[in-house]
VOBA-1610 file (N, C-alpha, C; in pm, whole numbers, padded with zeros to 5 digits, always signed):
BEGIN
Unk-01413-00654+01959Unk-01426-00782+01893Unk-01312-00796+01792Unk-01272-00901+01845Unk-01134-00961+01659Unk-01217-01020+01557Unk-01184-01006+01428Unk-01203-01056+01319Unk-01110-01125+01296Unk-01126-01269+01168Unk-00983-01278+01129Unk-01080-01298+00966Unk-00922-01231+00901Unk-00998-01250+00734Unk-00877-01335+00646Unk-00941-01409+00530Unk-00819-01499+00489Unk-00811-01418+00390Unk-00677-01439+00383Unk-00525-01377+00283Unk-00507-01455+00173Unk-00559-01413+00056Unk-00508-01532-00034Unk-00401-01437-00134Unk-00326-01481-00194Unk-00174-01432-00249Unk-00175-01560-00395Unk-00135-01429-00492Unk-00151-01511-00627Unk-00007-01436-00704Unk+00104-01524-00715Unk+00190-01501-00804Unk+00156-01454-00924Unk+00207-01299-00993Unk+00134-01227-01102Unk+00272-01225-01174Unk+00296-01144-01297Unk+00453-01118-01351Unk+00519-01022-01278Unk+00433-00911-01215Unk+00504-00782-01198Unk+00558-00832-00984Unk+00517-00951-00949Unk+00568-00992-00837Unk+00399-01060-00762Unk+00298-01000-00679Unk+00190-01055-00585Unk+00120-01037-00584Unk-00041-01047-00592Unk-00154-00989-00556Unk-00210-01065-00434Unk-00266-00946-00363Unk-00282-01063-00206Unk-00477-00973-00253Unk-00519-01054-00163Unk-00679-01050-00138Unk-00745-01081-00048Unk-00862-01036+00001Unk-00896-01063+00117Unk-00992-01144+00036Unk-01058-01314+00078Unk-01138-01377+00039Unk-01283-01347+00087Unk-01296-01327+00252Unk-01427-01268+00255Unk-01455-01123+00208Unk-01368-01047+00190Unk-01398-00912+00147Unk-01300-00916-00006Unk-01392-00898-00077Unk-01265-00889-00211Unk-01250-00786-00213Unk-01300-00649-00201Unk-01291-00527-00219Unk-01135-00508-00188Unk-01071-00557-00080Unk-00967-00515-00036Unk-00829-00625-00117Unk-00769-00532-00183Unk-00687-00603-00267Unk-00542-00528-00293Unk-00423-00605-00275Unk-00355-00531-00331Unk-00250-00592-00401Unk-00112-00497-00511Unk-00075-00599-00564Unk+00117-00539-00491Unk+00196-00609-00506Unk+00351-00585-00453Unk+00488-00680-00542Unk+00556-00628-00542Unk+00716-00680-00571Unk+00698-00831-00475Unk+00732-00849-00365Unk+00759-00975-00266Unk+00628-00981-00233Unk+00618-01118-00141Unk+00528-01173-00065Unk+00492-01082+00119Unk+00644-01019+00118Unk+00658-00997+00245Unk+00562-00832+00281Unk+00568-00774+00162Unk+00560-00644+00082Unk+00424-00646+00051Unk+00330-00699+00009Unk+00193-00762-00047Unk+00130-00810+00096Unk+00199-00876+00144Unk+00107-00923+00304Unk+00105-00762+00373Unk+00211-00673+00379Unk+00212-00558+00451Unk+00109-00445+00426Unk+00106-00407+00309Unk+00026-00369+00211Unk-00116-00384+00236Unk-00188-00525+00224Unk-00276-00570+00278Unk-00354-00576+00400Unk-00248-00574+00499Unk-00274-00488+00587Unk-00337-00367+00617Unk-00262-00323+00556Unk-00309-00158+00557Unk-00408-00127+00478Unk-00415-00190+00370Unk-00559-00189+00308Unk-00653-00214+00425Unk-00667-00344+00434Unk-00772-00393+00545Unk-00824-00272+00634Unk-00707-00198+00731Unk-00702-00080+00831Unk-00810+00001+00759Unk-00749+00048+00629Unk-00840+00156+00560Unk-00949+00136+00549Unk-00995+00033+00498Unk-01146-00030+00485Unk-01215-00040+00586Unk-01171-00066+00682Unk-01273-00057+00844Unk-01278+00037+00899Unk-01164+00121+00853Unk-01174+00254+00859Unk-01306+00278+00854Unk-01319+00280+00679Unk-01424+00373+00613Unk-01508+00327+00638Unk-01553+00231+00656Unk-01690+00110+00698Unk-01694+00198+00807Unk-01637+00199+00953Unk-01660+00251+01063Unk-01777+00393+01029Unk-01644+00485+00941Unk-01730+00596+00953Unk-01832+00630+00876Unk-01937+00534+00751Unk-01987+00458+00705Unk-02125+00428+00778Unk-02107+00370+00913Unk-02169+00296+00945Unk-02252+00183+00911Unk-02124+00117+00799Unk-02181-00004+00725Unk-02133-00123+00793Unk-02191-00211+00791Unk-02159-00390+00815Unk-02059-00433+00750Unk-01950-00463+00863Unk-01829-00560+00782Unk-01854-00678+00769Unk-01786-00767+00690Unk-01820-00816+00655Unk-01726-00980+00767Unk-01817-01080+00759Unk-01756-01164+00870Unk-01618-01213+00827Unk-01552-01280+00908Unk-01437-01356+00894Unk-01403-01472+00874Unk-01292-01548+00845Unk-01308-01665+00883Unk-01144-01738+00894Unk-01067-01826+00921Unk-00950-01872+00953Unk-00923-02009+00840Unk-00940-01973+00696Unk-00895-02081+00650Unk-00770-02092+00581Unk-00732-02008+00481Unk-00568-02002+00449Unk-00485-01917+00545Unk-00441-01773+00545Unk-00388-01698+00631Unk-00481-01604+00755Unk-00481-01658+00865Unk-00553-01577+00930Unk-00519-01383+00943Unk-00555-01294+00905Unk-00550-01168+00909Unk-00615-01087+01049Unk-00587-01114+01215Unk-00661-01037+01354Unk-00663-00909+01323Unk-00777-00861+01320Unk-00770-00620+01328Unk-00907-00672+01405Unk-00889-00556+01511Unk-00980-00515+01597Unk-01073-00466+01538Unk-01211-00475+01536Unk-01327-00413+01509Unk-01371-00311+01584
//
């Protein structure tokens, strides 16, 4: 199954903080936009990671600012 999770990105001083809106847990902050979306990524990875081995409920998705696809 695909998920998609929205990306929201907030100009800070030190350069980006990106966030996942249905999952806030997953957050990170970067220099560029390009750097902060990548980042985020890989956050995300980690988190379903650990959820997986967890065996906890992720949390749903949805497609309204940046769509984010990772395989479930």
């Amino acid at each position: 199954m695909i998920r998609s999770y929205t990306a929201k990105y907030t100009k800070i001083s030190s350069g980006y903080m990106g966030q996942l809106v249905e999952w806030p847990e997953v957050i990170t902050e970067a220099k560029t936009i390009e750097e902060c979306r990548r980042m985020l990524r890989d956050a995300l990875r980690e988190m379903i990671s650990a959820y997986k081995q967890q065996s906890k409920e992720m949390p749903l998705g949805g497609d309204l600012i940046e769509p984010m696809p990772v395989e479930a």
